[in-house]
BABA-864621 format. One record per residue: residue number from 1; chain; x, y, z of N, C-alpha, C in turn. Coordinates in steps of 0.02 Angstrom, whole numbers, always signed. Example, Ala and Ser with C-alpha at 12.3 -4.5 7.8 and 13.67 -1.06 7.14 Angstrom:
// residues 2
{1; "A"; {+660; -284; +390}; {+615; -225; +390}; {+660; -165; +390}};
{2; "A"; {+642; -112; +354}; {+684; -53; +357}; {+645; +2; +394}};
//
This chain:
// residues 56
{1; "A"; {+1785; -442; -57}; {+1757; -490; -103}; {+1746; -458; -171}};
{2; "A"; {+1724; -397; -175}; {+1691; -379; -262}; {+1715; -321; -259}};
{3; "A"; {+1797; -301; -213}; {+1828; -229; -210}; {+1799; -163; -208}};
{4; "A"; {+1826; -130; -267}; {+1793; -59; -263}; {+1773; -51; -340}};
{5; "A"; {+1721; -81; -367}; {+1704; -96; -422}; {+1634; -40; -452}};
{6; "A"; {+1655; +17; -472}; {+1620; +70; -479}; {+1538; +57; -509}};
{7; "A"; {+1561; +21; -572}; {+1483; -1; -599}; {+1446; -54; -550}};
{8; "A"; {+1451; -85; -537}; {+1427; -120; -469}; {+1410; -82; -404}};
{9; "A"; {+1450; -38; -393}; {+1427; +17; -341}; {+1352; +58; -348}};
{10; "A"; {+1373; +78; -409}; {+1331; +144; -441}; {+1260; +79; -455}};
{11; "A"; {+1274; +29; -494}; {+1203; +9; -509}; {+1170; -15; -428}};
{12; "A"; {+1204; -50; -388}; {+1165; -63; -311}; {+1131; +7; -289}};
{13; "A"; {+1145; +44; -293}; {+1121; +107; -260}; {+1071; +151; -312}};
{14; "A"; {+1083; +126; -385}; {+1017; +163; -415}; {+979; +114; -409}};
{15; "A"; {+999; +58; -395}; {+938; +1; -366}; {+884; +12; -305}};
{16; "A"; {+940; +33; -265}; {+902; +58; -185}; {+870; +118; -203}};
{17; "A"; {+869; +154; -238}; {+865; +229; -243}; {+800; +209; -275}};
{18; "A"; {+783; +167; -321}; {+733; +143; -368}; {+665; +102; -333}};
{19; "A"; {+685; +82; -274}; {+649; +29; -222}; {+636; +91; -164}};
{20; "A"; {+670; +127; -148}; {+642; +195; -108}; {+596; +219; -141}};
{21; "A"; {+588; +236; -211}; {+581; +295; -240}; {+494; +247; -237}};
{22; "A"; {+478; +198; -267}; {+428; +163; -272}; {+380; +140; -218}};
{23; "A"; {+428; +122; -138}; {+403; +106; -87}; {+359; +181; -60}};
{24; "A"; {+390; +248; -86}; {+370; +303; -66}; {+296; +329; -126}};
{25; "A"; {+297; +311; -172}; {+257; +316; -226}; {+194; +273; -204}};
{26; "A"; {+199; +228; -146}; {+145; +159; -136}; {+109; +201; -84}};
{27; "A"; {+167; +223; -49}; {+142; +238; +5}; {+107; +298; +6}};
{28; "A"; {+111; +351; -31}; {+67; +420; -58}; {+8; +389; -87}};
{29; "A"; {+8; +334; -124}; {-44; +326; -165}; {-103; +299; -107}};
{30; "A"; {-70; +259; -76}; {-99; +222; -1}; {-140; +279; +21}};
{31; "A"; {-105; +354; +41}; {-132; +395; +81}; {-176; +418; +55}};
{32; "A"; {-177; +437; -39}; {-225; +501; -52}; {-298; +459; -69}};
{33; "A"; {-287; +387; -70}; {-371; +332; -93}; {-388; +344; -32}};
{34; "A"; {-447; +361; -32}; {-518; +350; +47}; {-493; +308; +74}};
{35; "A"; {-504; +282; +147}; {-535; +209; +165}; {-587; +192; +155}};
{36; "A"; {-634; +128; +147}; {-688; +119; +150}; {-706; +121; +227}};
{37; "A"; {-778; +145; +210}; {-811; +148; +290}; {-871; +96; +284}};
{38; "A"; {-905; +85; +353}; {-956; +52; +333}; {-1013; +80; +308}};
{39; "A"; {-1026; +144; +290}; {-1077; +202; +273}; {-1093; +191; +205}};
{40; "A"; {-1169; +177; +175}; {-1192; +178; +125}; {-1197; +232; +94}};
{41; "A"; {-1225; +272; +52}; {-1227; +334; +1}; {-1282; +373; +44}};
{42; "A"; {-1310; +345; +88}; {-1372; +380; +138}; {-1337; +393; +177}};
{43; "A"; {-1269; +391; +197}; {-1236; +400; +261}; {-1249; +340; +316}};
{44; "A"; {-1301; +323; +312}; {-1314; +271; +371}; {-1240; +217; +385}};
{45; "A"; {-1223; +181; +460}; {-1204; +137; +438}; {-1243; +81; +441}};
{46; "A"; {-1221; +34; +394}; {-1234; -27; +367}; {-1203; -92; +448}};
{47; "A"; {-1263; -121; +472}; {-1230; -176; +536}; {-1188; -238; +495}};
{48; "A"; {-1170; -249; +538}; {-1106; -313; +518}; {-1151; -370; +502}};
{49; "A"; {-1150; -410; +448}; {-1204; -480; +443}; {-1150; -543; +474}};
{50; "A"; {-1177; -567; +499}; {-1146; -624; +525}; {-1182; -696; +501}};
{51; "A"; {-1158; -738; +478}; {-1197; -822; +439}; {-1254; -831; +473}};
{52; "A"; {-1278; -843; +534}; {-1337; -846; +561}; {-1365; -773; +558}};
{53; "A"; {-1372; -732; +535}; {-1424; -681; +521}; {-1482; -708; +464}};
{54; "A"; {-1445; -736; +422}; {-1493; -767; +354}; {-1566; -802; +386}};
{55; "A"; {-1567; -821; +438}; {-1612; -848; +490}; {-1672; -818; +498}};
{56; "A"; {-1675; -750; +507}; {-1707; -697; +539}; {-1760; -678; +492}};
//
């Protein structure tokens, strides 16, 4: 269908190369941020509130 068409070759693959390069950049950035925990600055954890707690 689109033969052996060099500039078309070369740009699909600095395409992929460009979508690797970024999916891998997300994914480091992913790793080096904390998770949040449920632990306040006292260390304690903090219990889960649930809508009927407001009750209490």
């Amino acid at each position: 269908m689109f033969g052996n068409d060099v500039d078309f070759l070369l740009s699909v693959h600095r395409t992929h190369a460009a979508e690797l390069r970024a999916e891998a950049a997300a994914q480091r950035l992913a790793r080096s941020v904390p998770r949040r925990s449920g632990r306040t600055w006292l260390g304690r954890r903090q219990p889960t509130r649930r809508a009927g707690d407001d009750r209490r």
